[in-house]
N, C-alpha and C positions, 0 to 999 in steps of 0.2 A: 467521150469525156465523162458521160455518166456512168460508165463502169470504172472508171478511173477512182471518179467523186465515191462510189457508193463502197470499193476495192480500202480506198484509205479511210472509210467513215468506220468499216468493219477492223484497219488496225487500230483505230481511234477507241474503241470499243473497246476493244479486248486489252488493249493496254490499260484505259480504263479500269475494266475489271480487273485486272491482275493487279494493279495499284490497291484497288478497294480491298483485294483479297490480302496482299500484306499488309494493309494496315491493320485490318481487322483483326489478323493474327497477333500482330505486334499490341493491337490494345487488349486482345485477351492474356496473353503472355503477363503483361501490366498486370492486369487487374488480380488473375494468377497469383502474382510474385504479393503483390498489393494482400491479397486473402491470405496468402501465409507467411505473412509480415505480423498480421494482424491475428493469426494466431500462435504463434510463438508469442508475442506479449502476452495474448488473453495467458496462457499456459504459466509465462514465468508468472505474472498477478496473481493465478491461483494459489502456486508452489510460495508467492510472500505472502499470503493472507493464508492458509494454513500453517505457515511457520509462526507468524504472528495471533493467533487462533491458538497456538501452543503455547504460546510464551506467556499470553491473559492467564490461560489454565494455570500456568504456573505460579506467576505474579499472583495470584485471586487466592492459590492454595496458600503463597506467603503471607497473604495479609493477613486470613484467616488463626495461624495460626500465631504471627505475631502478636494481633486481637487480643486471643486468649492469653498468650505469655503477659504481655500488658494487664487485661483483666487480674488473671493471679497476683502480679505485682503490686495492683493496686491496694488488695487487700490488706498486704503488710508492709508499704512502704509508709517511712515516718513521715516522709516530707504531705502526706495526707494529714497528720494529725499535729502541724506545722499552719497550715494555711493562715490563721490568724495572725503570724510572723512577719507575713508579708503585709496586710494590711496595714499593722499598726507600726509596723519598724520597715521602712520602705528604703534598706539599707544592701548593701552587695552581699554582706556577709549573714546575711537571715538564711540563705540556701546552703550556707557551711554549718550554721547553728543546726542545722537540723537534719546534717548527716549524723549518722552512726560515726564514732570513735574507734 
């Protein structure tokens, strides 16, 4: 009887392990799959913060030189030498009075 007991303690065992052995697999596999899941995002995030990273560049070069178009403008624009129009005549057509003809 006790080589019997000791005969199935030993399949008991090894089936054990062989259980233990694929799961083990099966969570590495996971975690695997899990790790470049998780890099492919990191990768696409990069690829939109450097497309957007270019696009500041560009917008930031717009402003810049809007900025200045504006600055120039203001220097000879009449509706500067206008402003009291608005104050004292608080009317729709002050901003036609003070276009160019």
């Amino acid at each position: 009887a006790y080589v019997f007991q000791s005969h199935e303690e030993d399949d008991r065992k090894v089936r054990r392990r062989e259980k233990n052995r694929v799961a083990a697999q099966r969570s590495r596999k996971k975690q695997t799959q899990k790790a470049d899941k998780l890099h492919e995002e990191y990768e696409s995030l990069e690829q939109e913060n450097t497309s957007l990273k270019r696009e500041i560049g560009k917008l930031t070069d717009e402003m810049k030189h809007l900025s200045e178009v504006l600055k120039d403008h203001e220097k000879v624009c009449p509706l500067l030498h206008c402003t009291m129009n608005f104050v004292t005549i608080p009317r729709p057509d002050a901003l036609a009075s003070c276009l160019p003809r």
